[in-house]
N, CA, C and O atoms as CSV, one atom per row, in Angstrom:
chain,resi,resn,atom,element,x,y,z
A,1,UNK,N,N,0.845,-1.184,0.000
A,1,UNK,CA,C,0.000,0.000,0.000
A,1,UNK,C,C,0.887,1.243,0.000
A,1,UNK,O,O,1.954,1.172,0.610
A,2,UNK,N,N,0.554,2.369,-0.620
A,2,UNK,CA,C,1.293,3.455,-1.161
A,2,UNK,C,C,0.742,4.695,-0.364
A,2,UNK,O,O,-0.399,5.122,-0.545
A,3,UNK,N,N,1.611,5.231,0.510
A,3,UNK,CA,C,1.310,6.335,1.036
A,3,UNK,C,C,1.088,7.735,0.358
A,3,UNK,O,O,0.784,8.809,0.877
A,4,UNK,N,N,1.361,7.362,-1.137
A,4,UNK,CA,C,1.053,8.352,-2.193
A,4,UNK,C,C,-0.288,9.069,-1.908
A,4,UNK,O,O,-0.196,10.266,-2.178
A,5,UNK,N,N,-1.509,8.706,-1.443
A,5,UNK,CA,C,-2.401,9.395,-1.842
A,5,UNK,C,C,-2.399,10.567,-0.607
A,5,UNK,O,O,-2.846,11.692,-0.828
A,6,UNK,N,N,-1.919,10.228,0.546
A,6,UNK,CA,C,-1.413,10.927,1.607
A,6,UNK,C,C,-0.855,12.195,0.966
A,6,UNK,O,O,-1.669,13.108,0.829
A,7,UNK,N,N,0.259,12.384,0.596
A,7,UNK,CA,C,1.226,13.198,-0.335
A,7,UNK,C,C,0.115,14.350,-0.864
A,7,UNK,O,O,-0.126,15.428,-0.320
A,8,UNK,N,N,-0.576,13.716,-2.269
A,8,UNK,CA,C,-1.135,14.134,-2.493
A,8,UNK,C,C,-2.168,15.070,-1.908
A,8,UNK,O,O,-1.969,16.265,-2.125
A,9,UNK,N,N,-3.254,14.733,-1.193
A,9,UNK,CA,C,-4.207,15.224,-0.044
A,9,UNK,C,C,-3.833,16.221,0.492
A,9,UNK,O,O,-4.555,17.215,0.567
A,10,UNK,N,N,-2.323,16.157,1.102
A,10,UNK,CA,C,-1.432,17.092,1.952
A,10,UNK,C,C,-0.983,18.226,0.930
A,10,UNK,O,O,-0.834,19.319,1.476
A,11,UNK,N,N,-0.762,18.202,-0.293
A,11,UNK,CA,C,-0.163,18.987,-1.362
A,11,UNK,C,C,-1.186,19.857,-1.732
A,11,UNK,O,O,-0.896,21.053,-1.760
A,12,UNK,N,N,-2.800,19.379,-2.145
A,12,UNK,CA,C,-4.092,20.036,-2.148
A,12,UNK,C,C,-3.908,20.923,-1.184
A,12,UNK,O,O,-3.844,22.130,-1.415
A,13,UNK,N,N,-3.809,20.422,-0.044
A,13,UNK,CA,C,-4.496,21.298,1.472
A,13,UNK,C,C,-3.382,22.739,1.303
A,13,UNK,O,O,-3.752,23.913,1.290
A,14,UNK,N,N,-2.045,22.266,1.192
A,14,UNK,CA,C,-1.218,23.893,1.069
A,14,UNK,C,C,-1.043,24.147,0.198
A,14,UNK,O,O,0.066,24.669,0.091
A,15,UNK,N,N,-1.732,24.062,-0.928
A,15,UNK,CA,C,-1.879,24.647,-2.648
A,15,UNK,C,C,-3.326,25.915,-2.057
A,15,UNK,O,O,-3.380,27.084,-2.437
A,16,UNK,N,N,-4.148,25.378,-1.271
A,16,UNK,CA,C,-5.032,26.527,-0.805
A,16,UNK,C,C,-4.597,27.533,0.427
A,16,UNK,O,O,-5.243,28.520,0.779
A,17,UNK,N,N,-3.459,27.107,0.960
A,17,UNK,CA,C,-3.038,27.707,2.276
A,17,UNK,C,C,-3.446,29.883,2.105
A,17,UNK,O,O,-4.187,30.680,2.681
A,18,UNK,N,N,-2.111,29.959,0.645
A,18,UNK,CA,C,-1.851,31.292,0.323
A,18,UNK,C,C,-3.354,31.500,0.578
A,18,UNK,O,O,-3.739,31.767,1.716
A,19,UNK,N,N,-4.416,31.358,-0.696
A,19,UNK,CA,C,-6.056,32.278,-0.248
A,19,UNK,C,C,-6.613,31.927,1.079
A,19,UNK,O,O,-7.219,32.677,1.845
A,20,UNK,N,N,-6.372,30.909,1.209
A,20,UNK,CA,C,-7.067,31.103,3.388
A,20,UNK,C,C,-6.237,32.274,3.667
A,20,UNK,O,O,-6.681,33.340,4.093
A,21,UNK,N,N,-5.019,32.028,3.411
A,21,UNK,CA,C,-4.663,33.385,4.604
A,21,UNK,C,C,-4.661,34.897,4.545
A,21,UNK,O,O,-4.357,35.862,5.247
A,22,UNK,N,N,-5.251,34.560,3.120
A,22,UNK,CA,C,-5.160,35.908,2.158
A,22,UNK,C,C,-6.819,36.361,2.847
A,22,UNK,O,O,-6.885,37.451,3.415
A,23,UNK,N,N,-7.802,35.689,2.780
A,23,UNK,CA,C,-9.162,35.578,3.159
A,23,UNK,C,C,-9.089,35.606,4.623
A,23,UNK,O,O,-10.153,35.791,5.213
A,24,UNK,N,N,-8.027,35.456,5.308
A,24,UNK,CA,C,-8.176,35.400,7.074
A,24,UNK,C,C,-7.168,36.432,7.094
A,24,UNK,O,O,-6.508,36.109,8.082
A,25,UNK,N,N,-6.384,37.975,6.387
A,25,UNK,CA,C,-5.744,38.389,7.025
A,25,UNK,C,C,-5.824,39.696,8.501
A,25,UNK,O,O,-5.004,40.305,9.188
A,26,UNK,N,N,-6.705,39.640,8.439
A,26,UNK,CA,C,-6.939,40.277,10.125
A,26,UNK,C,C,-7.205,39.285,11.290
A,26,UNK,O,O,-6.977,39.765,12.401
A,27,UNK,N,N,-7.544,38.286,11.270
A,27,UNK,CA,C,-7.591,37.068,12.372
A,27,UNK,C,C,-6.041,36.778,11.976
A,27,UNK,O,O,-5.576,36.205,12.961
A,28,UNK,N,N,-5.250,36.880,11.207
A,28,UNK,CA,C,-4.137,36.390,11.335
A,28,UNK,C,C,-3.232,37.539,12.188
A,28,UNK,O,O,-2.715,37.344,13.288
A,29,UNK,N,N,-3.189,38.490,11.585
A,29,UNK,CA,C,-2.872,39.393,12.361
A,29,UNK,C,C,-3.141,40.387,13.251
A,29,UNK,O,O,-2.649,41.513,13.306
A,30,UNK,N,N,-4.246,39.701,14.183
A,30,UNK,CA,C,-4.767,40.021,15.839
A,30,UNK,C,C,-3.966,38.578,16.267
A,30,UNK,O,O,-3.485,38.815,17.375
A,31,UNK,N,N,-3.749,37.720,16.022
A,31,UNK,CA,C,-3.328,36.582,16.571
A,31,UNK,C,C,-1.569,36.729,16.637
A,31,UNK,O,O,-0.957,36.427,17.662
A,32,UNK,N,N,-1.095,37.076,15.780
A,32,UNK,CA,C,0.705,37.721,15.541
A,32,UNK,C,C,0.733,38.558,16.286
A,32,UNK,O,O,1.665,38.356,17.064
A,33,UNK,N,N,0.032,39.743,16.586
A,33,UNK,CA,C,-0.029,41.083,17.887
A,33,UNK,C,C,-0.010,40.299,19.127
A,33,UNK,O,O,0.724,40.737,20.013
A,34,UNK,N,N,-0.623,39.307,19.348
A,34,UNK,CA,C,-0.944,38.892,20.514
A,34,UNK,C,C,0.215,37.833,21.321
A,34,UNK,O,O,0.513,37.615,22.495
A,35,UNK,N,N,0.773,37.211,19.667
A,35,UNK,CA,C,1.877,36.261,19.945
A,35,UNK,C,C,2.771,37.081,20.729
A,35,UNK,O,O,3.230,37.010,21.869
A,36,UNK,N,N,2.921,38.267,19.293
A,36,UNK,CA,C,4.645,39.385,19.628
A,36,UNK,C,C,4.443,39.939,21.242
A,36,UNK,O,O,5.337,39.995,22.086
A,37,UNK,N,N,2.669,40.422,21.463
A,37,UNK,CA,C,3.308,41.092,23.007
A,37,UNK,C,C,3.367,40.213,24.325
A,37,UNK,O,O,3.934,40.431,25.396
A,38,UNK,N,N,2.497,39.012,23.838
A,38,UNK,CA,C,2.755,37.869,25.006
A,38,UNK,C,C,3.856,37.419,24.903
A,38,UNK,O,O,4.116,36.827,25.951
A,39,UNK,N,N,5.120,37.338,23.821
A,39,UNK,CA,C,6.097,37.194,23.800
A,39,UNK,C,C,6.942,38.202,24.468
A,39,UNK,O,O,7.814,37.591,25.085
A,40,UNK,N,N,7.047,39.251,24.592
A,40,UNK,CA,C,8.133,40.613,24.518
A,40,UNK,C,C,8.349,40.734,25.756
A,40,UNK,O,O,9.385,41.282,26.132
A,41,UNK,N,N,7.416,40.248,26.660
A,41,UNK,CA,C,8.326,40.754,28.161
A,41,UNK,C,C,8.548,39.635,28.387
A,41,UNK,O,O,8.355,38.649,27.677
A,42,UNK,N,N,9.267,39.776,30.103
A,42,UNK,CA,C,10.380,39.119,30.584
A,42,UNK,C,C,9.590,37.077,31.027
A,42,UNK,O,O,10.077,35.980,31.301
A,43,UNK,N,N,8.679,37.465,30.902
A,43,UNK,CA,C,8.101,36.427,31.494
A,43,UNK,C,C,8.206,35.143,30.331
A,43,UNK,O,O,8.560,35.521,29.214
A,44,UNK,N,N,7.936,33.695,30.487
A,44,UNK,CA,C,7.966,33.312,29.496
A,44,UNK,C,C,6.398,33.138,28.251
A,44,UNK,O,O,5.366,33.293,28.904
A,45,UNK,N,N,6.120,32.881,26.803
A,45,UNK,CA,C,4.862,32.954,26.569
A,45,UNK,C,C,4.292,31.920,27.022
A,45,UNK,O,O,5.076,30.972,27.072
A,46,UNK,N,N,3.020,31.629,27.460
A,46,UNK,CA,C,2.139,30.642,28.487
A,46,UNK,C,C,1.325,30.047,27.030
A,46,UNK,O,O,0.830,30.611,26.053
A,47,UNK,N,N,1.460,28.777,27.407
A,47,UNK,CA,C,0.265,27.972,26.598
A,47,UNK,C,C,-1.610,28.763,26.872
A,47,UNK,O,O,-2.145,28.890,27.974
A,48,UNK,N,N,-2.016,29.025,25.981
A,48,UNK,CA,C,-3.463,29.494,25.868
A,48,UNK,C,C,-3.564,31.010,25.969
A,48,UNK,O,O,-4.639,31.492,26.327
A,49,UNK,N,N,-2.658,31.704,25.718
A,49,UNK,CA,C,-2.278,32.676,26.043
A,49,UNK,C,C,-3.235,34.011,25.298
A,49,UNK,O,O,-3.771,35.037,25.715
A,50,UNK,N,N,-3.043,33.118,23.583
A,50,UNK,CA,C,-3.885,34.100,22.623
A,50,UNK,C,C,-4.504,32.766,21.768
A,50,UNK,O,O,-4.294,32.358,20.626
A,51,UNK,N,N,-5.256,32.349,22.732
A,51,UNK,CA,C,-6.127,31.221,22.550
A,51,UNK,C,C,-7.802,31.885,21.490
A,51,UNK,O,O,-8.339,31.483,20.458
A,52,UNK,N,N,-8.099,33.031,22.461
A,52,UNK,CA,C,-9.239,33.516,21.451
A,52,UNK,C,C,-8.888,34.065,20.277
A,52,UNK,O,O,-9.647,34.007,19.310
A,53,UNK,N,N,-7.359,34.829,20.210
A,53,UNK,CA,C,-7.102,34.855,18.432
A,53,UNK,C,C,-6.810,33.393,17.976
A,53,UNK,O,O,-6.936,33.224,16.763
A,54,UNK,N,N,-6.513,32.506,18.573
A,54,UNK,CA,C,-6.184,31.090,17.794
A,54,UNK,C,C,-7.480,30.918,16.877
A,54,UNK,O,O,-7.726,30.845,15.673
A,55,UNK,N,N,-8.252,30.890,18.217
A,55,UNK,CA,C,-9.960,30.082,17.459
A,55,UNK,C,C,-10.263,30.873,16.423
A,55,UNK,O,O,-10.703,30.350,15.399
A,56,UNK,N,N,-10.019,32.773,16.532
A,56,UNK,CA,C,-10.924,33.245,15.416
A,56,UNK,C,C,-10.014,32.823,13.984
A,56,UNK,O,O,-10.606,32.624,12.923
A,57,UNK,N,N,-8.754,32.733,14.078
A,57,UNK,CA,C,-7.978,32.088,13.175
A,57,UNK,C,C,-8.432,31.043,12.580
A,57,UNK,O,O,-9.069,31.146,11.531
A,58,UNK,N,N,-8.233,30.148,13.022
A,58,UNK,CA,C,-9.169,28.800,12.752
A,58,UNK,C,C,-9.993,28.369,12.715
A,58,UNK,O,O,-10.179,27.213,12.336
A,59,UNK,N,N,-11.163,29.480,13.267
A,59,UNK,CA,C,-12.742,29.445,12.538
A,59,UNK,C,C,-12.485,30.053,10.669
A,59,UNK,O,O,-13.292,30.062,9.739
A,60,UNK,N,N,-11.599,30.321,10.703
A,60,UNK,CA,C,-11.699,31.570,9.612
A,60,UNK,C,C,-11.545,30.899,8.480
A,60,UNK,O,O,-12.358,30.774,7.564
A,61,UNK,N,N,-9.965,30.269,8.621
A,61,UNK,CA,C,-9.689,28.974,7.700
A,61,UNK,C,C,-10.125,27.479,7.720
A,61,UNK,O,O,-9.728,26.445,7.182
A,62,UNK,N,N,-11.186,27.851,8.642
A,62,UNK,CA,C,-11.991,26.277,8.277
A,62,UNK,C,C,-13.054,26.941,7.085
A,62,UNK,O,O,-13.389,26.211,6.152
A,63,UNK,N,N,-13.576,28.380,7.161
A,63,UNK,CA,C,-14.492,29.210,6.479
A,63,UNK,C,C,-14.136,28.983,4.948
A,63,UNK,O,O,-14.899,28.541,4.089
A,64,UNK,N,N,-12.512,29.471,4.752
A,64,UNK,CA,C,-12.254,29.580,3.859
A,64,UNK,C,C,-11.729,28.616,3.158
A,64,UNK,O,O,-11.025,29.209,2.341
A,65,UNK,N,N,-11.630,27.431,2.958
A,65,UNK,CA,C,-11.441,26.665,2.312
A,65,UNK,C,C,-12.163,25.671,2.398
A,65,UNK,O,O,-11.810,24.713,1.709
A,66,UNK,N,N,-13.347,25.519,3.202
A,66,UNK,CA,C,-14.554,24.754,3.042
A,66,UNK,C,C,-15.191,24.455,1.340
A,66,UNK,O,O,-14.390,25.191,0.764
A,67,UNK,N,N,-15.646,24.158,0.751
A,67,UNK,CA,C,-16.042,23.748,-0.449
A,67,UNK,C,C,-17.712,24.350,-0.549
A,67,UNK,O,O,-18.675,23.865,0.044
A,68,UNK,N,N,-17.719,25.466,-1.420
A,68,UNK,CA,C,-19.009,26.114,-1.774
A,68,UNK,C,C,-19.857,25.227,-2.002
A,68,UNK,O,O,-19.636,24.408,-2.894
A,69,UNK,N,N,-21.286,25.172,-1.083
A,69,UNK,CA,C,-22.615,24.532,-1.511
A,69,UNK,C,C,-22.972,25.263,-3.245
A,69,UNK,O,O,-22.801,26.342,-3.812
A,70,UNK,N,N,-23.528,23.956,-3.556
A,70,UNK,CA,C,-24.084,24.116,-4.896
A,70,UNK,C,C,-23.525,23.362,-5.697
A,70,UNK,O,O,-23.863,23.358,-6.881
């Protein structure tokens, strides 16, 4: 059995990456603001930190590359 179709599947999914993110770029970047300043001070960044920009991120690009009814 040929893990080829794997490959494939995976090659589809980031052949659409560029327009998701092109279609999510303000959830992408409220989520990068949030990384850079939970990053910048002295403390270290905490798991869940910019958890509600994660989700609107990833509500966004589940949005956008979902497959149009019809």
């Amino acid at each position: 059995m040929s893990g080829r179709g794997v490959w494939l599947r995976a090659r589809a999914r980031l052949r659409r990456f560029p327009a998701a993110l092109a279609a999510c770029g303000d959830q992408a970047a409220a989520y990068g603001r949030c990384v850079a300043a939970a990053a910048a001070g002295p403390a270290e960044l905490r798991r869940d930190a910019c958890l509600e920009e994660f989700q609107a991120l990833r509500e966004c690009f589940a949005r956008a590359v979902r497959p149009c009814p019809g």
